[in-house]
PyMOL CGO cylinders between C-alpha atoms (Angstrom):
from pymol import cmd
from pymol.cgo import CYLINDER

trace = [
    CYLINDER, -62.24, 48.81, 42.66, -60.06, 49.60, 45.34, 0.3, 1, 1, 1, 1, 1, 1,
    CYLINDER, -60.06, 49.60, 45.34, -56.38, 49.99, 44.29, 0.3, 1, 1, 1, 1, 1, 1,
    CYLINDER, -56.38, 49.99, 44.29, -54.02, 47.01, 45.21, 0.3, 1, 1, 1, 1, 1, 1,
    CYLINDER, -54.02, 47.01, 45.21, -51.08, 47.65, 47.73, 0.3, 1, 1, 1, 1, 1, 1,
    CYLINDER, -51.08, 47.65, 47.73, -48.30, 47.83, 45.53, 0.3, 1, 1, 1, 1, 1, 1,
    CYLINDER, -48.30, 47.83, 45.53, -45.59, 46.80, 48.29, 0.3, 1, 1, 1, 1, 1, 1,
    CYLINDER, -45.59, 46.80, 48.29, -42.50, 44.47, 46.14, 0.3, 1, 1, 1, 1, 1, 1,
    CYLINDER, -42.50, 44.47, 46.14, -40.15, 46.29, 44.58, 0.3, 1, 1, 1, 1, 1, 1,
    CYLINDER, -40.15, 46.29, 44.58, -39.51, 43.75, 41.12, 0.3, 1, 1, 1, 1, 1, 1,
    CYLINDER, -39.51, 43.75, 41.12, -36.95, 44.03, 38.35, 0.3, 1, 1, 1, 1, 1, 1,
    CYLINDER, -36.95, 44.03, 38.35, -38.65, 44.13, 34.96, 0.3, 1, 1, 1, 1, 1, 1,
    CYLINDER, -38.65, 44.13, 34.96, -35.99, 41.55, 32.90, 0.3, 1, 1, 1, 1, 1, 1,
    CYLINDER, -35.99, 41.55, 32.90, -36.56, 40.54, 28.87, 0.3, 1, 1, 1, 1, 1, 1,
    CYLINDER, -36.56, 40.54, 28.87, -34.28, 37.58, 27.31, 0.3, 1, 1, 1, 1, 1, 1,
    CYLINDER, -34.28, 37.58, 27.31, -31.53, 38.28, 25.03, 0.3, 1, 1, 1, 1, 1, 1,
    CYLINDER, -31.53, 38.28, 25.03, -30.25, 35.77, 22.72, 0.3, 1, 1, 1, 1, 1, 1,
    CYLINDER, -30.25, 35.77, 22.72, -26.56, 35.39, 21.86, 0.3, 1, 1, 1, 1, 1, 1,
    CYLINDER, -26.56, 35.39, 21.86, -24.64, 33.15, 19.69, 0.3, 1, 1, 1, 1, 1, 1,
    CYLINDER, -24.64, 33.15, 19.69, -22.38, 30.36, 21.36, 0.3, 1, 1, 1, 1, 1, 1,
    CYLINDER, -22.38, 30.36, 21.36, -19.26, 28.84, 19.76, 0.3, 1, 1, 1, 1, 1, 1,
    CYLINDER, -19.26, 28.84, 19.76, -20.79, 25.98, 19.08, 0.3, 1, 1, 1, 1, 1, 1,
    CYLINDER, -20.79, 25.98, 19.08, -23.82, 27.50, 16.54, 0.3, 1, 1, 1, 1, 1, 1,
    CYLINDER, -23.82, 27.50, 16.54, -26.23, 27.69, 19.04, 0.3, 1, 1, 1, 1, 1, 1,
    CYLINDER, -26.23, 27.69, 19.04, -27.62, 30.09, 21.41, 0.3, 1, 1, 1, 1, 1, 1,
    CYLINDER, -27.62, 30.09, 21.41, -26.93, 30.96, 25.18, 0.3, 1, 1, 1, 1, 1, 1,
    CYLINDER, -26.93, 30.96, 25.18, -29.77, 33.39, 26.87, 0.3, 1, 1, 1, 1, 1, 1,
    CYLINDER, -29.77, 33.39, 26.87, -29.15, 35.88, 29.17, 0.3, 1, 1, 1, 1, 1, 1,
    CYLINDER, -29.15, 35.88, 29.17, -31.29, 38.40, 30.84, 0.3, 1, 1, 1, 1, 1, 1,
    CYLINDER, -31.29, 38.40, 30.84, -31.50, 42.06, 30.51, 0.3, 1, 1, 1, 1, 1, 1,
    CYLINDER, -31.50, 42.06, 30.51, -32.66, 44.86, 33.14, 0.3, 1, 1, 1, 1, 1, 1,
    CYLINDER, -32.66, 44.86, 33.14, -35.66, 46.84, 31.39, 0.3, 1, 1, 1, 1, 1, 1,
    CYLINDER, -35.66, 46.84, 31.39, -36.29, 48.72, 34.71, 0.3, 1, 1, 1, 1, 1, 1,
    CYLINDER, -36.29, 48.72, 34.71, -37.92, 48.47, 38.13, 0.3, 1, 1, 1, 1, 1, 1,
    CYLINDER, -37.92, 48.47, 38.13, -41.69, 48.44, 38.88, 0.3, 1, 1, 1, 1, 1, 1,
    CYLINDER, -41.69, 48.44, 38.88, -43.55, 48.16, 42.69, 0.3, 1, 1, 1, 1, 1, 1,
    CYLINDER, -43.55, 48.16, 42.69, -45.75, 44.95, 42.81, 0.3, 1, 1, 1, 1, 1, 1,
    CYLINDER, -45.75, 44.95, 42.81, -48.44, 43.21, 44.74, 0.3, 1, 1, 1, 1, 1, 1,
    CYLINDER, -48.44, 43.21, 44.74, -47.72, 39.29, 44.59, 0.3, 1, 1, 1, 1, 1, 1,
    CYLINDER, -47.72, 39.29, 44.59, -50.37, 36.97, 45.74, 0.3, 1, 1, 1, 1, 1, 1,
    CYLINDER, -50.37, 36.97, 45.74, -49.85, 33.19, 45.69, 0.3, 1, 1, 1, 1, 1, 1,
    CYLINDER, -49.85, 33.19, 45.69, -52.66, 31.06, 43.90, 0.3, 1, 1, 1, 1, 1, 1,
    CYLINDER, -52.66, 31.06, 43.90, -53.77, 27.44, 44.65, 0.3, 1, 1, 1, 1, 1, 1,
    CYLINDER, -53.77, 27.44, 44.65, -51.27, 24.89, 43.86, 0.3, 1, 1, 1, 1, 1, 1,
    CYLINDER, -51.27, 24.89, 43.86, -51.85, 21.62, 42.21, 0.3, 1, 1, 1, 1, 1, 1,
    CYLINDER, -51.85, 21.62, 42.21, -49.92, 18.29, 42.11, 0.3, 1, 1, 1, 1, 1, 1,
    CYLINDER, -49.92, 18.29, 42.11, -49.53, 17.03, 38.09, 0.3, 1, 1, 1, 1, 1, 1,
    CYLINDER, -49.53, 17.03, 38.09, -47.18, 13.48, 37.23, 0.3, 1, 1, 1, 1, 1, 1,
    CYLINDER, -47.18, 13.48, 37.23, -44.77, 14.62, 34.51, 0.3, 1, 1, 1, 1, 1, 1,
    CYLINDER, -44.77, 14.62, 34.51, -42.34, 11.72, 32.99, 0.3, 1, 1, 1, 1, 1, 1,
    CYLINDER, -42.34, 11.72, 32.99, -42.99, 9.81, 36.14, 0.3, 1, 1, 1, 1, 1, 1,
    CYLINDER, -42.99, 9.81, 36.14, -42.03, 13.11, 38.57, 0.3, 1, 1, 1, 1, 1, 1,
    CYLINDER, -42.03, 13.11, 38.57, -43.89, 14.13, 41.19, 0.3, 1, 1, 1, 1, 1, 1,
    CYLINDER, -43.89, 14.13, 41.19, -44.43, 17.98, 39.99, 0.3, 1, 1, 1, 1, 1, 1,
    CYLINDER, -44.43, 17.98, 39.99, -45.87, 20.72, 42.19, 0.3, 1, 1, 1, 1, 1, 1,
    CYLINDER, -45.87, 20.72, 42.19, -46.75, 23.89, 40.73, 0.3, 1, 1, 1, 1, 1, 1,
    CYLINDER, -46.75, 23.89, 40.73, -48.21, 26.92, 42.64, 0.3, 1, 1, 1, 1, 1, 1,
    CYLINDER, -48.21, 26.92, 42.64, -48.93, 30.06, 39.99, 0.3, 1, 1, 1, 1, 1, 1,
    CYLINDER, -48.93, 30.06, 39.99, -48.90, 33.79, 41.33, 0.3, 1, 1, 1, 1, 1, 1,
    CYLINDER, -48.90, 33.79, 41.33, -50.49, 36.53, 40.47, 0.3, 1, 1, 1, 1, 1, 1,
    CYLINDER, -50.49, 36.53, 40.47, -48.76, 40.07, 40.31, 0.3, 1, 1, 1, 1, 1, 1,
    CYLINDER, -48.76, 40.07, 40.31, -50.35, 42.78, 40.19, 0.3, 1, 1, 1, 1, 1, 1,
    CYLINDER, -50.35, 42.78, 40.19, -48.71, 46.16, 38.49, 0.3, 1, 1, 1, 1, 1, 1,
    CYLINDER, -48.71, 46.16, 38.49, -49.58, 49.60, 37.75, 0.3, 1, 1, 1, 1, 1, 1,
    CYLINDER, -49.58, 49.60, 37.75, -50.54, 49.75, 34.11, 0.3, 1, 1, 1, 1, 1, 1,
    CYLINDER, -50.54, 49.75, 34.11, -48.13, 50.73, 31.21, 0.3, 1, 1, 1, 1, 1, 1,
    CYLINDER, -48.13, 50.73, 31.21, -49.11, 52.00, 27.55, 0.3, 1, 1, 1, 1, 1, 1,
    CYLINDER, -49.11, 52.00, 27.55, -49.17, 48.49, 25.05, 0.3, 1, 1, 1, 1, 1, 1,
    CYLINDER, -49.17, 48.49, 25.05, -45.52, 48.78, 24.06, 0.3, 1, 1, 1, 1, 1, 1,
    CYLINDER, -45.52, 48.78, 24.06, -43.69, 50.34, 26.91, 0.3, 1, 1, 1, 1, 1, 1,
    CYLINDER, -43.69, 50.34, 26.91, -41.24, 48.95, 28.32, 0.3, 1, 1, 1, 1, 1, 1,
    CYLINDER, -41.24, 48.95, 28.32, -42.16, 49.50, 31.63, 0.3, 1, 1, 1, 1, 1, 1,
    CYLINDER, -42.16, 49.50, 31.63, -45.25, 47.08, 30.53, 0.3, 1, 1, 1, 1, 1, 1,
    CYLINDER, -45.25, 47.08, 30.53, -44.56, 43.14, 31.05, 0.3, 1, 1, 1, 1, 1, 1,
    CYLINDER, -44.56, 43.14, 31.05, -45.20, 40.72, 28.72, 0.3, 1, 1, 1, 1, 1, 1,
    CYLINDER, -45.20, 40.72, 28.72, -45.24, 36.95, 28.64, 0.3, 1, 1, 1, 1, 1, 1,
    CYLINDER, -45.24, 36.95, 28.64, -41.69, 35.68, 27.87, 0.3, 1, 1, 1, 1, 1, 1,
    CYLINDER, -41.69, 35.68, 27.87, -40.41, 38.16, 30.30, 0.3, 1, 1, 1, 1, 1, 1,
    CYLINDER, -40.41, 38.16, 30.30, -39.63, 37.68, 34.27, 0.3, 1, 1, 1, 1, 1, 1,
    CYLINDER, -39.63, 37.68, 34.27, -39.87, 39.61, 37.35, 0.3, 1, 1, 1, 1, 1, 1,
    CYLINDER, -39.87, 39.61, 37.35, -36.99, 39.52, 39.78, 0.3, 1, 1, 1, 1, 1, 1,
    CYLINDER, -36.99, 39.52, 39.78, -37.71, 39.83, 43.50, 0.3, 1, 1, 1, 1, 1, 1,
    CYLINDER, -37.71, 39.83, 43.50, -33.60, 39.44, 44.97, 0.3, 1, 1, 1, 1, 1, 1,
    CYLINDER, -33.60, 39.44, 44.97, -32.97, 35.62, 44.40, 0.3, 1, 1, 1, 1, 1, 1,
    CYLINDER, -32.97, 35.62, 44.40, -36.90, 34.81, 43.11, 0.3, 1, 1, 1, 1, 1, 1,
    CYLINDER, -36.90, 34.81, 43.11, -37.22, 34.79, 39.71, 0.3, 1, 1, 1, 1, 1, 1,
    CYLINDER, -37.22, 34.79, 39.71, -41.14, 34.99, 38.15, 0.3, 1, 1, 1, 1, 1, 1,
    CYLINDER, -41.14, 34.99, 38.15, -41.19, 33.85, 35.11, 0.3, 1, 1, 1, 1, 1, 1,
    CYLINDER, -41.19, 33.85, 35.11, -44.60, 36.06, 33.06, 0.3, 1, 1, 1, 1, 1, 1,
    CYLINDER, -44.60, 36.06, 33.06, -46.75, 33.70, 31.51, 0.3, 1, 1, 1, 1, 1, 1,
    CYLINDER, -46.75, 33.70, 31.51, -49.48, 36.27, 30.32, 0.3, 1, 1, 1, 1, 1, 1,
    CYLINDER, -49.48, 36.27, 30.32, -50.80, 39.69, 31.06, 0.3, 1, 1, 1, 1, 1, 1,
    CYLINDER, -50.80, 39.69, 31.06, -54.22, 41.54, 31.74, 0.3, 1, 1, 1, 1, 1, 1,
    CYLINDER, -54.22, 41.54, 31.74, -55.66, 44.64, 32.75, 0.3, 1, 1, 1, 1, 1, 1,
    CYLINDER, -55.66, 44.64, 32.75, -57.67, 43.84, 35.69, 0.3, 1, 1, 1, 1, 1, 1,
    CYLINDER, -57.67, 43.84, 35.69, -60.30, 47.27, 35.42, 0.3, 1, 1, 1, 1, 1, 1,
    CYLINDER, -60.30, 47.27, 35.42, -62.11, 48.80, 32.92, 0.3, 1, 1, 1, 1, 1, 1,
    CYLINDER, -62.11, 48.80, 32.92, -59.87, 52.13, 33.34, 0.3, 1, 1, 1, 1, 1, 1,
    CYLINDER, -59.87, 52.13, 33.34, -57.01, 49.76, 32.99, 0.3, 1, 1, 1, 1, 1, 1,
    CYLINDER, -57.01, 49.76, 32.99, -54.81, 51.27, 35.92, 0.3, 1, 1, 1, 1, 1, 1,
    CYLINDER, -54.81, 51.27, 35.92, -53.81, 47.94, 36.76, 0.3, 1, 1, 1, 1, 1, 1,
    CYLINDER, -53.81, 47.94, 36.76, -52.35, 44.94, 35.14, 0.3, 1, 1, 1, 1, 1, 1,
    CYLINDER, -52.35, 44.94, 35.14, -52.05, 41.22, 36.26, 0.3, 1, 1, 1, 1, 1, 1,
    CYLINDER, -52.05, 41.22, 36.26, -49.28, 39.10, 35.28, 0.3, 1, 1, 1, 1, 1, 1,
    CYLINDER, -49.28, 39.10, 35.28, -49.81, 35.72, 36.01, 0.3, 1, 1, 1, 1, 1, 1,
    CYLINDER, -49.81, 35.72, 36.01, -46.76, 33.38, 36.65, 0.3, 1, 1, 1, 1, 1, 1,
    CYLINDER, -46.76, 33.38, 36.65, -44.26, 30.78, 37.87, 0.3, 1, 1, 1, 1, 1, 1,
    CYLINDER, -44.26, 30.78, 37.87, -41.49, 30.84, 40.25, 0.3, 1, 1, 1, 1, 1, 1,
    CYLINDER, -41.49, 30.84, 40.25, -38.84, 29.59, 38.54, 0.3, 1, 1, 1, 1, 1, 1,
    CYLINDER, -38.84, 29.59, 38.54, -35.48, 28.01, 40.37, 0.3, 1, 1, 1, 1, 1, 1,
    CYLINDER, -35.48, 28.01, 40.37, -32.57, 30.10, 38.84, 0.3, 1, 1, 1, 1, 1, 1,
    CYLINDER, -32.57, 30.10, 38.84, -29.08, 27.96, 37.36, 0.3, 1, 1, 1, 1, 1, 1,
    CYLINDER, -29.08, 27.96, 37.36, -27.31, 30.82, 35.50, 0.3, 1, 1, 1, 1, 1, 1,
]
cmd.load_cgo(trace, "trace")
């Protein structure tokens, strides 16, 4: 396998739940680190949702490998941050058999907070 051109320069974040005033629960996002990327867009695909017009386009992101339980490795749940693009990680692989490399595959998500 040839090694993948690890050229994007992500921020590893993980959600962190906090209570609200009003008994609930806010979420906000903390740093774990930084890790170099390769991010290659998939094919998208049109899907009716409630009536909406929905267009999704998953990416795959490819990242040098971490031990299971790092916290330099992502998981799903977590995002990758690339400035003002936010990737949310829907699940992880190892794409060899040395597992050097991992791929996350996931969704760019439009940011509010």
């Amino acid at each position: 396998m040839k090694a993948p051109l690890l050229n994007r320069k992500l921020t590893l974040e993980a959600p962190y739940r906090t209570r609200d005033d009003s008994g609930g629960y806010i979420t906000t996002w903390s740093i774990l680190g930084v890790i170099w990327a390769s991010i290659k867009a998939g094919t998208g695909r049109e899907a009716d949702m409630a009536g909406l017009s929905i267009a999704t386009v998953p990416y795959k992101i490819t990242v040098r490998a971490a031990p299971a339980g790092a916290p330099s490795r992502p998981v799903a749940g977590q995002r990758l941050r690339d400035g003002v693009r936010v990737f949310r990680v829907l699940a992880v692989s190892e794409i060899d058999d040395a597992a050097r490399y991992l791929t996350c595959i996931a969704r760019e998500e439009e940011v509010t907070s």
